[in-house]
N, CA and C atoms of all chains as a GROMACS GRO file, in nm:
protein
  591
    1UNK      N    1   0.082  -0.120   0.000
    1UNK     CA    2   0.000   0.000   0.000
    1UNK      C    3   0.087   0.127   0.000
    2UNK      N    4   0.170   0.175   0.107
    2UNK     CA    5   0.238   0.284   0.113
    2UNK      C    6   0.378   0.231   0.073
    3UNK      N    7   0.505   0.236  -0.004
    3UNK     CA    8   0.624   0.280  -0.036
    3UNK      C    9   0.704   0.324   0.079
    4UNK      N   10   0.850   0.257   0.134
    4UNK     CA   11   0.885   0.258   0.279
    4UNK      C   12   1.038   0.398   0.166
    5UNK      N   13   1.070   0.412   0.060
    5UNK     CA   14   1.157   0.499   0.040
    5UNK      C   15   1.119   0.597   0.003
    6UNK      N   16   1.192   0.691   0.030
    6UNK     CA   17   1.176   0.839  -0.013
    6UNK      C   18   1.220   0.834  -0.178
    7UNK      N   19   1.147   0.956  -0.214
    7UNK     CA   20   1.162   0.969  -0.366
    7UNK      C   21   1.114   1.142  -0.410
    8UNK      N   22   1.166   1.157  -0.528
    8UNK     CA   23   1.140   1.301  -0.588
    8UNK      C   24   1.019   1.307  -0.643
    9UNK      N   25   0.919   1.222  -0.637
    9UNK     CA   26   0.804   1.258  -0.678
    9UNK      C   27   0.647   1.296  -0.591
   10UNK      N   28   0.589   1.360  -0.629
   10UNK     CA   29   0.449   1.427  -0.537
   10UNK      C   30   0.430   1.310  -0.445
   11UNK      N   31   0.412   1.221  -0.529
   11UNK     CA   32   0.341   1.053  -0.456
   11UNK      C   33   0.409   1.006  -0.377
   12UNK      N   34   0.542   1.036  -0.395
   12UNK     CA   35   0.623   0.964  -0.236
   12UNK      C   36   0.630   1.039  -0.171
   13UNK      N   37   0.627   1.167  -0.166
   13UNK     CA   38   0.594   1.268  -0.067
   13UNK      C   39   0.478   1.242   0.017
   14UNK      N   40   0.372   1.256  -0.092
   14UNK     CA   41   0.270   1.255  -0.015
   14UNK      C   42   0.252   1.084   0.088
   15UNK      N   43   0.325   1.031   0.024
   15UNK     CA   44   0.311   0.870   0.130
   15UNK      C   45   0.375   0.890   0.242
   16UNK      N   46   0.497   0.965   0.243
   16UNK     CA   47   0.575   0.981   0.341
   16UNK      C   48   0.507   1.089   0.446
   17UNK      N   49   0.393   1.166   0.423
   17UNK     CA   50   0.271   1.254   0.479
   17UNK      C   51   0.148   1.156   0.544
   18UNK      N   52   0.120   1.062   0.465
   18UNK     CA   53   0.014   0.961   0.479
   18UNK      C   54   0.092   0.898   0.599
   19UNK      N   55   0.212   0.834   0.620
   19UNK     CA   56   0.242   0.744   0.750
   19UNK      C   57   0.231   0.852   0.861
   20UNK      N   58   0.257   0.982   0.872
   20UNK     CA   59   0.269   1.042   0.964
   20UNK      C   60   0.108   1.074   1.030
   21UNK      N   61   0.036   1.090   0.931
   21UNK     CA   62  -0.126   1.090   0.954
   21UNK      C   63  -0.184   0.968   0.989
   22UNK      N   64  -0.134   0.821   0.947
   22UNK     CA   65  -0.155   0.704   0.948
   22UNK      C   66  -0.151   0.693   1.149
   23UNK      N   67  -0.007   0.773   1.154
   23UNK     CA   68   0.003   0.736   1.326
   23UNK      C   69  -0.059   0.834   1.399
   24UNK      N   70  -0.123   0.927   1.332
   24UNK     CA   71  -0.220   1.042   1.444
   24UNK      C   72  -0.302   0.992   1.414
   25UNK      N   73  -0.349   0.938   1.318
   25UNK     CA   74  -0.514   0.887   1.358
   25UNK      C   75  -0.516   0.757   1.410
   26UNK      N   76  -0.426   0.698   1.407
   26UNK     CA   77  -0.418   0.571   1.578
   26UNK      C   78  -0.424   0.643   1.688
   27UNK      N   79  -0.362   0.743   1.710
   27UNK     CA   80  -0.406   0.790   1.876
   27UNK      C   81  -0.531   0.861   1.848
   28UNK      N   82  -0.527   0.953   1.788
   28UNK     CA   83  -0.689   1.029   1.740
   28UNK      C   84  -0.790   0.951   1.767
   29UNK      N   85  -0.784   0.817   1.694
   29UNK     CA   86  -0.899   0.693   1.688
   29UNK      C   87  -0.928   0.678   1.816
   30UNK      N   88  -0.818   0.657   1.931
   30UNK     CA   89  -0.818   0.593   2.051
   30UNK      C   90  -0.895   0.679   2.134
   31UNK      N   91  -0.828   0.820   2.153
   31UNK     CA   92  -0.874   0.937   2.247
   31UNK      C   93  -1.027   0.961   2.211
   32UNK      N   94  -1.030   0.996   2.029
   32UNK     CA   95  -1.194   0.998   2.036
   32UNK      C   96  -1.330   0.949   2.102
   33UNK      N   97  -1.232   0.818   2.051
   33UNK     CA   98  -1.365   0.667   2.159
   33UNK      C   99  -1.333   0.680   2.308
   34UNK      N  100  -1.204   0.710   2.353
   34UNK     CA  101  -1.238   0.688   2.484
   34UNK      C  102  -1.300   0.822   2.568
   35UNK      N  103  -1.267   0.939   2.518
   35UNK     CA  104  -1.341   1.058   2.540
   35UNK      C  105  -1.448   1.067   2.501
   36UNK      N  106  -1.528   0.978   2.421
   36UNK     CA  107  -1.653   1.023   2.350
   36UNK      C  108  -1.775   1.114   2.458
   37UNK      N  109  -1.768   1.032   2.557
   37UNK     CA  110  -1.859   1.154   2.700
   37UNK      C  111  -1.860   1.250   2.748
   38UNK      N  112  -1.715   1.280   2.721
   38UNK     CA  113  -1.663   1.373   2.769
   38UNK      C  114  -1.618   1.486   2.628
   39UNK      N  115  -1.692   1.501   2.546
   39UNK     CA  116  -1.653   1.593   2.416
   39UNK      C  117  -1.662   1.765   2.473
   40UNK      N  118  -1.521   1.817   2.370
   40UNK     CA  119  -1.524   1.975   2.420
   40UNK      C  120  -1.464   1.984   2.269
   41UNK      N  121  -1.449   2.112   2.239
   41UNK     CA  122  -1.445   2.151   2.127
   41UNK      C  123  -1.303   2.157   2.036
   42UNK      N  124  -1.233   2.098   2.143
   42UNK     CA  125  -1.096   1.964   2.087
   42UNK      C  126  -1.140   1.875   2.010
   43UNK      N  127  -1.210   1.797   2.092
   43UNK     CA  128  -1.254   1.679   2.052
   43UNK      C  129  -1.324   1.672   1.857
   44UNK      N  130  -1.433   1.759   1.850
   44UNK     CA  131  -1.495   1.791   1.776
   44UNK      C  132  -1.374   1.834   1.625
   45UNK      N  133  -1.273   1.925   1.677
   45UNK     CA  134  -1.197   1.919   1.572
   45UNK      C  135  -1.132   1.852   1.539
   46UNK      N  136  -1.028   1.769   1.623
   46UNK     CA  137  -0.986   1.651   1.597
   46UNK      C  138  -1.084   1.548   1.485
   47UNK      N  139  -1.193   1.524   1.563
   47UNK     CA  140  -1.285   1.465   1.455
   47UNK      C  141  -1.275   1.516   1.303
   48UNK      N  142  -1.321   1.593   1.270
   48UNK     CA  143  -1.295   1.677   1.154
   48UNK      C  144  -1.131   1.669   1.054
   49UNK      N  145  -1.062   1.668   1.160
   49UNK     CA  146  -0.916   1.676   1.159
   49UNK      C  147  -0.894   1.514   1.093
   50UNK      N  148  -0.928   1.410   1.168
   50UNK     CA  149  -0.899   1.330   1.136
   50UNK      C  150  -0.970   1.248   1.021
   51UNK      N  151  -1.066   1.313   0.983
   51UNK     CA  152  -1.167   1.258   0.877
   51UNK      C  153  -1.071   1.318   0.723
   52UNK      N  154  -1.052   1.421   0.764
   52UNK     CA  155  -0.962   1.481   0.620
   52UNK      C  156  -0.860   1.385   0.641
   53UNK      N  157  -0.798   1.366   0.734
   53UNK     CA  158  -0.668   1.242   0.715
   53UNK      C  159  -0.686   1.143   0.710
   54UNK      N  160  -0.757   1.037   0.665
   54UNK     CA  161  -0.776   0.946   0.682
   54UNK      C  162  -0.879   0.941   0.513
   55UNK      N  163  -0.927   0.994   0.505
   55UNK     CA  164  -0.905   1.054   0.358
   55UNK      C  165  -0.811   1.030   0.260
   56UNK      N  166  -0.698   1.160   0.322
   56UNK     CA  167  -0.584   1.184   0.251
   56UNK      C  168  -0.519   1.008   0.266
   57UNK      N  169  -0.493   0.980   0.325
   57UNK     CA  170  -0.437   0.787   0.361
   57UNK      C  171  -0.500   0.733   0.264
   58UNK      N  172  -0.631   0.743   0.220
   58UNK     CA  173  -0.671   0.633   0.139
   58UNK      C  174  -0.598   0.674  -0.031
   59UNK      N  175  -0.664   0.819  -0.017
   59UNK     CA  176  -0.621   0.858  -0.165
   59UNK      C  177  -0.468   0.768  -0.187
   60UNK      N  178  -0.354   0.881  -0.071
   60UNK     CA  179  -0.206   0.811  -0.098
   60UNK      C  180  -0.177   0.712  -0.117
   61UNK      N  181  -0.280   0.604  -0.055
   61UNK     CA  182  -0.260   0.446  -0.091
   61UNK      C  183  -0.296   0.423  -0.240
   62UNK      N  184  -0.420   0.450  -0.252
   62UNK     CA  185  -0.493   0.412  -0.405
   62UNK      C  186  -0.373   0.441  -0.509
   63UNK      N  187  -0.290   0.590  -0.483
   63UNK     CA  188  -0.243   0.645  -0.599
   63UNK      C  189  -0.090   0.581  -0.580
   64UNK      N  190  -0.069   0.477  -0.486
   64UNK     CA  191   0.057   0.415  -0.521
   64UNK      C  192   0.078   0.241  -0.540
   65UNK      N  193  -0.085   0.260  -0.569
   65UNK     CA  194  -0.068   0.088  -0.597
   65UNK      C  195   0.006   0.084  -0.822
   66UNK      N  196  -0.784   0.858  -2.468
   66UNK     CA  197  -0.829   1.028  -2.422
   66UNK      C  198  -0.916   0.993  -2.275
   67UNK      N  199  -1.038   0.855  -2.320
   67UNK     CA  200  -1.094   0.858  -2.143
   67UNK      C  201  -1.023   0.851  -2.060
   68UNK      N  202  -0.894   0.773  -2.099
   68UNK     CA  203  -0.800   0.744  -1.983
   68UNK      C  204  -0.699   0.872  -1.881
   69UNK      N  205  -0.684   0.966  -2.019
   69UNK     CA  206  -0.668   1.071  -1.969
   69UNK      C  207  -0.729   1.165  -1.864
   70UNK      N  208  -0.821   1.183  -1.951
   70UNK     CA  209  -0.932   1.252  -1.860
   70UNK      C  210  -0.981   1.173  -1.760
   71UNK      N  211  -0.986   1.066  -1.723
   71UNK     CA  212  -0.972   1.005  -1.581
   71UNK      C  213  -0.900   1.040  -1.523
   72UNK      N  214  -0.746   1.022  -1.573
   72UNK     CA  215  -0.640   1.027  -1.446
   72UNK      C  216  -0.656   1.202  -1.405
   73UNK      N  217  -0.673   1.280  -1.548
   73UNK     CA  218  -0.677   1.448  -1.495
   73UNK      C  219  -0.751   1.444  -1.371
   74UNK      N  220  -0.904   1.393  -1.361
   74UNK     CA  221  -0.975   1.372  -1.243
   74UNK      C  222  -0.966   1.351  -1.156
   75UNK      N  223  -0.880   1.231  -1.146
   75UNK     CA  224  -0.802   1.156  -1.030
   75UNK      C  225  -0.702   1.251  -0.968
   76UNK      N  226  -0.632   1.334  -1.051
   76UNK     CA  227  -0.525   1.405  -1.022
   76UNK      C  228  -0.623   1.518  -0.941
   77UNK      N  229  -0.762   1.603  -0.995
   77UNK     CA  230  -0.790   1.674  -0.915
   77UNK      C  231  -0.862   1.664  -0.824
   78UNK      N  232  -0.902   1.560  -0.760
   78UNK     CA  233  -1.012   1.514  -0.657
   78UNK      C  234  -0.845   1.476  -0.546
   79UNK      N  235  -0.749   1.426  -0.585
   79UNK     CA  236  -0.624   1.420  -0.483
   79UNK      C  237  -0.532   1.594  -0.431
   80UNK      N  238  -0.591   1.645  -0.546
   80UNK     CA  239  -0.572   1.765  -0.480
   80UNK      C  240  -0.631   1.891  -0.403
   81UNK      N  241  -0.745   1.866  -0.438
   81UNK     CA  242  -0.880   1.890  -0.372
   81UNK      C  243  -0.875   1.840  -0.205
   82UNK      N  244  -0.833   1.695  -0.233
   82UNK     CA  245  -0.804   1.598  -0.054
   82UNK      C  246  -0.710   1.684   0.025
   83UNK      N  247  -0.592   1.698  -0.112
   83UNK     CA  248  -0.428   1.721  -0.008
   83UNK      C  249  -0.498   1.910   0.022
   84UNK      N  250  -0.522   1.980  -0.033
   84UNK     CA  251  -0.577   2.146   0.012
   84UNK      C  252  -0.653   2.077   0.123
   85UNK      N  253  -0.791   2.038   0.107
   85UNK     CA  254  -0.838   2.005   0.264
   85UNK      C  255  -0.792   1.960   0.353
   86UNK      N  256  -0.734   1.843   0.346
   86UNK     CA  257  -0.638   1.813   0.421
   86UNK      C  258  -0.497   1.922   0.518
   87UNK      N  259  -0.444   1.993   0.428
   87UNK     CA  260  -0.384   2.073   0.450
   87UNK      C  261  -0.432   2.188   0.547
   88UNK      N  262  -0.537   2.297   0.509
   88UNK     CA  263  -0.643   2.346   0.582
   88UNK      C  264  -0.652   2.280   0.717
   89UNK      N  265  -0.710   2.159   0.691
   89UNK     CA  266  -0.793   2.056   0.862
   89UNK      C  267  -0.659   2.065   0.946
   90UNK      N  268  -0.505   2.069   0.875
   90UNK     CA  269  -0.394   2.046   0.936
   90UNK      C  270  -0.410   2.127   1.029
   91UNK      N  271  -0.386   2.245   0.992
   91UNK     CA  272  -0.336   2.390   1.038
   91UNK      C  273  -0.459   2.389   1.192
   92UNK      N  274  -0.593   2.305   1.132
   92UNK     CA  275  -0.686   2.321   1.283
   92UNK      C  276  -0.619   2.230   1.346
   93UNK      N  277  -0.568   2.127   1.327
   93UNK     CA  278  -0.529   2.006   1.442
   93UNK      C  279  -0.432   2.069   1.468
   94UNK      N  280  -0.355   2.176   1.431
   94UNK     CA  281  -0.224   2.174   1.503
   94UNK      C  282  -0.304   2.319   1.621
   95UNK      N  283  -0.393   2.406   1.593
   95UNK     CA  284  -0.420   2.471   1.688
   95UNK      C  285  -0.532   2.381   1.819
   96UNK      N  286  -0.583   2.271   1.763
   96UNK     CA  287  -0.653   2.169   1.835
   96UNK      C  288  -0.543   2.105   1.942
   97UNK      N  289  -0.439   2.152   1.967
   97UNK     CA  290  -0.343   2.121   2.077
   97UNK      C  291  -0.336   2.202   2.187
   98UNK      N  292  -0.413   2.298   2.174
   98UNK     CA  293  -0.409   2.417   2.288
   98UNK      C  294  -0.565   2.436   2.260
   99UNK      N  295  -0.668   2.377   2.216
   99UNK     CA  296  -0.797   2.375   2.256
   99UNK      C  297  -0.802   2.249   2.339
  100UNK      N  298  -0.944   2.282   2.437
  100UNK     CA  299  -0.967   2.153   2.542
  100UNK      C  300  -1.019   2.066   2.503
  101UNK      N  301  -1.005   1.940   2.508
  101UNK     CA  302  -1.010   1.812   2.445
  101UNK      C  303  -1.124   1.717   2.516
  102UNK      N  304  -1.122   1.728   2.613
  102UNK     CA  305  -1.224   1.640   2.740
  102UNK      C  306  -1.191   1.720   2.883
  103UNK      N  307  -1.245   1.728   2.939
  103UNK     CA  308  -1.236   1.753   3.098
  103UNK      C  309  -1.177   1.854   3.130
  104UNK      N  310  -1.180   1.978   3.020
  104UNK     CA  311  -1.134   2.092   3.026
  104UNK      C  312  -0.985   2.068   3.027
  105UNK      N  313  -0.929   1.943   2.942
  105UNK     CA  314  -0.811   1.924   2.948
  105UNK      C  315  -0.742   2.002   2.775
  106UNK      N  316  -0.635   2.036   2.744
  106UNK     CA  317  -0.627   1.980   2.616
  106UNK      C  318  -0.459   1.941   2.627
  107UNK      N  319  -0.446   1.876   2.514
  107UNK     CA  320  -0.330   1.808   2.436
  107UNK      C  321  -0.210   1.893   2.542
  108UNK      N  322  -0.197   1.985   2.480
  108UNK     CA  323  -0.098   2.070   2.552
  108UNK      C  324  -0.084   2.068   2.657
  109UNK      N  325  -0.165   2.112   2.775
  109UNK     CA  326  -0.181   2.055   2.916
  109UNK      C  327  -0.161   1.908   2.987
  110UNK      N  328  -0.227   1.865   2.927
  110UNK     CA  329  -0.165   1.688   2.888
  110UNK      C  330  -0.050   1.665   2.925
  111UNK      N  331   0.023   1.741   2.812
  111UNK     CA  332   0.233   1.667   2.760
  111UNK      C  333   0.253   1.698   2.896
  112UNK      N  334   0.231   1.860   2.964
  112UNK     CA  335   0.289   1.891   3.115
  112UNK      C  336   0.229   1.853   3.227
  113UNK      N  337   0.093   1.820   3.213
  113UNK     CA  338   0.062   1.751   3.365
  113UNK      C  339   0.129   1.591   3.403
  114UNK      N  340   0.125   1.538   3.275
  114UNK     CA  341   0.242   1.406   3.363
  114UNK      C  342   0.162   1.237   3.284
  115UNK      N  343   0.032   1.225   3.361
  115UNK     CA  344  -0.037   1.108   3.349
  115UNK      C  345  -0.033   1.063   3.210
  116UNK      N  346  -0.103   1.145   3.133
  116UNK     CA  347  -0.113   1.121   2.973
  116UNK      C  348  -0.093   1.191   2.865
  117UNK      N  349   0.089   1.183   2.920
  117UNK     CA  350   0.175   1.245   2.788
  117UNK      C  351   0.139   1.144   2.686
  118UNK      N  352   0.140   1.060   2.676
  118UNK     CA  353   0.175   0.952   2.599
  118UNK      C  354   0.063   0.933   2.506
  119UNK      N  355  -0.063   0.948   2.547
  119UNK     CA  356  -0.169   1.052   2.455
  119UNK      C  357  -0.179   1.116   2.374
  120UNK      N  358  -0.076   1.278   2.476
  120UNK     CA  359  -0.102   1.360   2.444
  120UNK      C  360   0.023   1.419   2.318
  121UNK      N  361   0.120   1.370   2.328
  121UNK     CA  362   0.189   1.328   2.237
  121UNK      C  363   0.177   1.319   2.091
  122UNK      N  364   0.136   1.220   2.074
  122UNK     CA  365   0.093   1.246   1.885
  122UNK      C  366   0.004   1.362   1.826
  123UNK      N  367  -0.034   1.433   1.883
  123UNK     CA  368  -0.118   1.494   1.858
  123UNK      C  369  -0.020   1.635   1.778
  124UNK      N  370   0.074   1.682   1.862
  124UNK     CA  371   0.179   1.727   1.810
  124UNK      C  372   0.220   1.721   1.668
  125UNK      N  373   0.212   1.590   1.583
  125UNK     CA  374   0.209   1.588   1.471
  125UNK      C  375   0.125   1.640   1.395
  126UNK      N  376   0.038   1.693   1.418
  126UNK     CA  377  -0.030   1.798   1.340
  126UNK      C  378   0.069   1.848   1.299
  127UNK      N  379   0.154   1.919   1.376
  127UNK     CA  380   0.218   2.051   1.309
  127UNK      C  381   0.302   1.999   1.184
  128UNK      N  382   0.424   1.910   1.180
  128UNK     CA  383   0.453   1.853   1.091
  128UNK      C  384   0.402   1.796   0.971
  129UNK      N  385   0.287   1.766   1.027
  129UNK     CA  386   0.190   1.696   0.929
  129UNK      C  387   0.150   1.853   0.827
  130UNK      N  388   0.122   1.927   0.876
  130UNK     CA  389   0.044   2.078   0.815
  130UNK      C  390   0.145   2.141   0.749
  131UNK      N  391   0.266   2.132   0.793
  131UNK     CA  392   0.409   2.198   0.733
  131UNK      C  393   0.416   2.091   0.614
  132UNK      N  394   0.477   1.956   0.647
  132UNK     CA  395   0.478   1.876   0.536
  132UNK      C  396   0.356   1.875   0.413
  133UNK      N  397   0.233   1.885   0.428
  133UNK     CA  398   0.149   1.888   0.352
  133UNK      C  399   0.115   2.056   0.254
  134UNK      N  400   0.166   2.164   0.334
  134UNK     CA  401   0.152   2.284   0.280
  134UNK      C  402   0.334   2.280   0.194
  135UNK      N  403   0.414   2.231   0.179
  135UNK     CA  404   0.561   2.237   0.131
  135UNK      C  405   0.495   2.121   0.012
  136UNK      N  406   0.435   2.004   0.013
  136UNK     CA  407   0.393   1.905  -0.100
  136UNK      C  408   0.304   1.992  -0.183
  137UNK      N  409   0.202   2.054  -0.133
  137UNK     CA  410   0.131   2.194  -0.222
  137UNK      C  411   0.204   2.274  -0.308
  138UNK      N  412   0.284   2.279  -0.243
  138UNK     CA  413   0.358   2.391  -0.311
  138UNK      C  414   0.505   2.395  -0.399
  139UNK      N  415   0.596   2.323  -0.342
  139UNK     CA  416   0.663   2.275  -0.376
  139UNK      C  417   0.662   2.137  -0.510
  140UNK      N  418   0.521   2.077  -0.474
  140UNK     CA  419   0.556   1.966  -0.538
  140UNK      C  420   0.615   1.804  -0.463
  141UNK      N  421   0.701   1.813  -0.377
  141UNK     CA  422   0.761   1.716  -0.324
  141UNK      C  423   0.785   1.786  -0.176
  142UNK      N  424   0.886   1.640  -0.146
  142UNK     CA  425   0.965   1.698  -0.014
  142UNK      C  426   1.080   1.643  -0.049
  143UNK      N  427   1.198   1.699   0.040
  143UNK     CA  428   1.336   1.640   0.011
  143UNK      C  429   1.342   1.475   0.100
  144UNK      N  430   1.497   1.450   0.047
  144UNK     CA  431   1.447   1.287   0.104
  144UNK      C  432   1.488   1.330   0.258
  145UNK      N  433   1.575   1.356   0.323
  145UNK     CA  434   1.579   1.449   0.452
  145UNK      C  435   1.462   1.414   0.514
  146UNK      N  436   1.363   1.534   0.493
  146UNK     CA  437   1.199   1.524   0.550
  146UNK      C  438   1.111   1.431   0.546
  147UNK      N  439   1.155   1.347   0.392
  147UNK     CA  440   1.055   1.190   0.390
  147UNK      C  441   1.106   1.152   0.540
  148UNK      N  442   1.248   1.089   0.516
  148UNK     CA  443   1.287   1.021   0.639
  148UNK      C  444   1.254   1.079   0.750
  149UNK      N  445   1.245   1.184   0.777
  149UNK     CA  446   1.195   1.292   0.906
  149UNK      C  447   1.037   1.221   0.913
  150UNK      N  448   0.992   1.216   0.854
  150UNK     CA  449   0.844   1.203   0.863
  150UNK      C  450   0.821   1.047   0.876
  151UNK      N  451   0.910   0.916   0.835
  151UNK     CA  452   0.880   0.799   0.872
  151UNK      C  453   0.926   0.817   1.020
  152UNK      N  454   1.062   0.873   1.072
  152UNK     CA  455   1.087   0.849   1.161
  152UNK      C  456   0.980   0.899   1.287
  153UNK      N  457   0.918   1.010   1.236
  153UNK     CA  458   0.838   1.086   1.349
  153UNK      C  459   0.724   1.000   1.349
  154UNK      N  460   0.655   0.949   1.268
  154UNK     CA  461   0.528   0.835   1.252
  154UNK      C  462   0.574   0.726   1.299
  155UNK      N  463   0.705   0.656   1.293
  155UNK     CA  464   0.741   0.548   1.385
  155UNK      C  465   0.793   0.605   1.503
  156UNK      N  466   0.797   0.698   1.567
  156UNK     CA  467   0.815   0.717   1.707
  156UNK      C  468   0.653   0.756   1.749
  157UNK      N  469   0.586   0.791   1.676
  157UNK     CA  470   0.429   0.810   1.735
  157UNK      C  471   0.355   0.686   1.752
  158UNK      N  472   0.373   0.554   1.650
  158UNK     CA  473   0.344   0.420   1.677
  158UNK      C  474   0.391   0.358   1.780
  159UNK      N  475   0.495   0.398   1.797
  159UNK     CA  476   0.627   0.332   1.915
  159UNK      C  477   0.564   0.366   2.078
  160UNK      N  478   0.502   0.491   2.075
  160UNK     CA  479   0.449   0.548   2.225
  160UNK      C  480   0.298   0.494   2.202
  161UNK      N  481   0.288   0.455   2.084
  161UNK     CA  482   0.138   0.456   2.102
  161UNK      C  483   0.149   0.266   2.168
  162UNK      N  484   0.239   0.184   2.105
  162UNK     CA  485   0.215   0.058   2.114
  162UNK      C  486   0.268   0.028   2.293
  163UNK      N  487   0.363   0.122   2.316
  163UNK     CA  488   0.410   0.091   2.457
  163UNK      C  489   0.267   0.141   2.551
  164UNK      N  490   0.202   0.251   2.544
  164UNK     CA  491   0.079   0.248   2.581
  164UNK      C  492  -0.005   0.190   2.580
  165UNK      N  493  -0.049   0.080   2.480
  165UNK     CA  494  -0.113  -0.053   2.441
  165UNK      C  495  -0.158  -0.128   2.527
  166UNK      N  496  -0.004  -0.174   2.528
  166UNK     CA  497   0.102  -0.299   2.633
  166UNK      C  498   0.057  -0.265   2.734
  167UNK      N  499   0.108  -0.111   2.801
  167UNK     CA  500   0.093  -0.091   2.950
  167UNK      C  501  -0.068  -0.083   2.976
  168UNK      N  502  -0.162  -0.049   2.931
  168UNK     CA  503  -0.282  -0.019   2.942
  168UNK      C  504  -0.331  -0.179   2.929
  169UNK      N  505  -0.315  -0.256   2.852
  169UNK     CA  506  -0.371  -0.379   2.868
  169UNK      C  507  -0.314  -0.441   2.982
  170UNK      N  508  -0.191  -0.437   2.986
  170UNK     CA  509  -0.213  -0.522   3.159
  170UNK      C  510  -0.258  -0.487   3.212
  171UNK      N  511  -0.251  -0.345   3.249
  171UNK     CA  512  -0.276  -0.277   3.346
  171UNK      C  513  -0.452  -0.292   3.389
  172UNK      N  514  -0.510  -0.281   3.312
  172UNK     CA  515  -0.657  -0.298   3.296
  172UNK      C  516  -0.697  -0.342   3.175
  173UNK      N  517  -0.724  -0.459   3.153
  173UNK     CA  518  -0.752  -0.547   3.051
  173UNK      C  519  -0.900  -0.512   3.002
  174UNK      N  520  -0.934  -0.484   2.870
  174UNK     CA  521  -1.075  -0.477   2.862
  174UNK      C  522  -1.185  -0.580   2.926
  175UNK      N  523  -1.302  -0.537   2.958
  175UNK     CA  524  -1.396  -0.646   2.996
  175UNK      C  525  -1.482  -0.666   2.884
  176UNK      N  526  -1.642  -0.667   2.961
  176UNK     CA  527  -1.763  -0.710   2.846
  176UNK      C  528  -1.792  -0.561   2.786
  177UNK      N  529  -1.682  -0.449   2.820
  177UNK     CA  530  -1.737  -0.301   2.758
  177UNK      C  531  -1.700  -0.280   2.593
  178UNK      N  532  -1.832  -0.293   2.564
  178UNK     CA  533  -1.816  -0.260   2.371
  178UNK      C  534  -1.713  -0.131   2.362
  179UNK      N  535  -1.703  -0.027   2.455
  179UNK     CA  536  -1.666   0.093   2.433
  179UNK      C  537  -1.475   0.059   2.464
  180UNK      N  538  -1.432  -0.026   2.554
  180UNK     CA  539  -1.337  -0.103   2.568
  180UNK      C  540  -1.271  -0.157   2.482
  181UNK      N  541  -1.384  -0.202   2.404
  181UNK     CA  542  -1.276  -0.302   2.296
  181UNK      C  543  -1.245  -0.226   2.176
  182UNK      N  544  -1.340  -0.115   2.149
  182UNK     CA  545  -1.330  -0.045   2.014
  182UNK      C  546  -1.210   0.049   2.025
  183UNK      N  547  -1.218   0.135   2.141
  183UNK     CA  548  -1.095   0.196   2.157
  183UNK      C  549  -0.962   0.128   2.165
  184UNK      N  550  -0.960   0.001   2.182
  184UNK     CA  551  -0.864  -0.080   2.173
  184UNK      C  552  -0.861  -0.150   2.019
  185UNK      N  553  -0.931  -0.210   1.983
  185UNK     CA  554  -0.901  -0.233   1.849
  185UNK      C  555  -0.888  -0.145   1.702
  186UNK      N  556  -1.004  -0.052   1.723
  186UNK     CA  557  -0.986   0.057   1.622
  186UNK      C  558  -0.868   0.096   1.563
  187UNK      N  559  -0.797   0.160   1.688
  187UNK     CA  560  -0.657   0.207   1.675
  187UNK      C  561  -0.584   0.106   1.600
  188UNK      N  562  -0.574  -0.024   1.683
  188UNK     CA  563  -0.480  -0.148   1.550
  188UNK      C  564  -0.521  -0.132   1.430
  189UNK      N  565  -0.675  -0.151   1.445
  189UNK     CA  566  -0.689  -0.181   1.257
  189UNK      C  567  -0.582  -0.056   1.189
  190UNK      N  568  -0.631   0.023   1.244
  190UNK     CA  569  -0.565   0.129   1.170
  190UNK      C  570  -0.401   0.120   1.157
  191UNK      N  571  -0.350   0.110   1.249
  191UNK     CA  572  -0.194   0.116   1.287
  191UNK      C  573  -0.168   0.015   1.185
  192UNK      N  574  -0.257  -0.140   1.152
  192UNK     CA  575  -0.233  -0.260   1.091
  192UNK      C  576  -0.261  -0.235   0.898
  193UNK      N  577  -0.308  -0.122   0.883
  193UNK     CA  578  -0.362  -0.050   0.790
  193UNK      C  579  -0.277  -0.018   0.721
  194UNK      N  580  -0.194   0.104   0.798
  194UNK     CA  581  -0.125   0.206   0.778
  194UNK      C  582  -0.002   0.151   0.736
  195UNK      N  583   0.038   0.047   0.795
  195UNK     CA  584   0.195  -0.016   0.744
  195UNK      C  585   0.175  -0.097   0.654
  196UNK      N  586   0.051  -0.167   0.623
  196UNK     CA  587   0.083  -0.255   0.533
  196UNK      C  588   0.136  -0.220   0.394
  197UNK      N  589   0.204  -0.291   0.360
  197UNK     CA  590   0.284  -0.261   0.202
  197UNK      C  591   0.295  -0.365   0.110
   0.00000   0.00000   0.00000
């Protein structure tokens, strides 16, 4: 799915962007659910936050198969 | 020519993602000094002690928003910053998995649906994210 070397092109850039989003939305994922009762207007953006990234992850994958 | 004009498409619906994306960045990285739960946020977190380890990745916003506004614009990144950016995503997996570990012994999920999702979610994803 993602490419582990760096390279001069948009697409390995952007993969090398995708792992770094790949590991905020593992904790993102975590804190969301376990805060879900407790939501403040962190929370809420994060959500948001992490929906565009997780996004962006799929695109970067699709566009490096 | 369809094939073209597909990929043109493809090319602008990924850039359409990486601008939003980019944008949402710039909020997650100020979403570190907004309160998160319990009148806590991210920032407060890293210095009160209990749940740096949390509060931690979250930080990558900023990198993430820098790296993604320099791919806008630039086009690429140097190989420097690729490697900067696996290494910073494998040190955010690295705190996240030692937190895992310690949190499952520590208190093992029970019969709580809300238990297991916050616990598995995160893998799928983490199990997601590396595969190659």
């Amino acid at each position: 799915m993602i490419r582990w070397r760096p390279g001069p092109t948009a697409a390995q850039a952007e993969e090398a962007v995708a792992l770094m989003e790949a590991a905020f939305l593992v904790n993102a994922a975590l804190c969301l659910l376990a805060f879900a009762g407790e939501r403040e207007i962190g929370w809420y953006v994060t959500l948001a936050v992490s929906a565009a990234f997780a996004a962006h992850v799929l695109a970067a994958a699709r566009g490096g198969r | 020519m369809a094939r073209t004009s597909s990929a043109g498409t493809g090319r602008a619906q990924r850039s359409a993602l990486a601008i939003t994306a980019a944008l949402l960045s710039l909020a997650g990285a100020a979403a570190i000094w907004l309160p998160f739960a319990w009148s806590t946020s991210p920032a407060k977190a890293l210095t009160d002690g209990d749940l740096w380890y949390l509060a931690a990745p979250f930080l990558l916003a900023i990198p993430i928003a820098a790296a993604l506004i320099l791919v806008l614009v630039t086009g690429s990144l140097r190989p420097g910053a690729q490697w900067g950016a696996r290494t910073l995503a494998g040190c955010a997996m690295a705190v996240f998995a030692v937190f895992i570990v310690g949190a499952v012994r520590e208190d093992p999920p029970g019969a709580d649906l809300e238990d297991w999702l916050a616990l598995l979610v995160p893998l799928v994803i983490a199990a997601d994210g590396r595969r190659s």
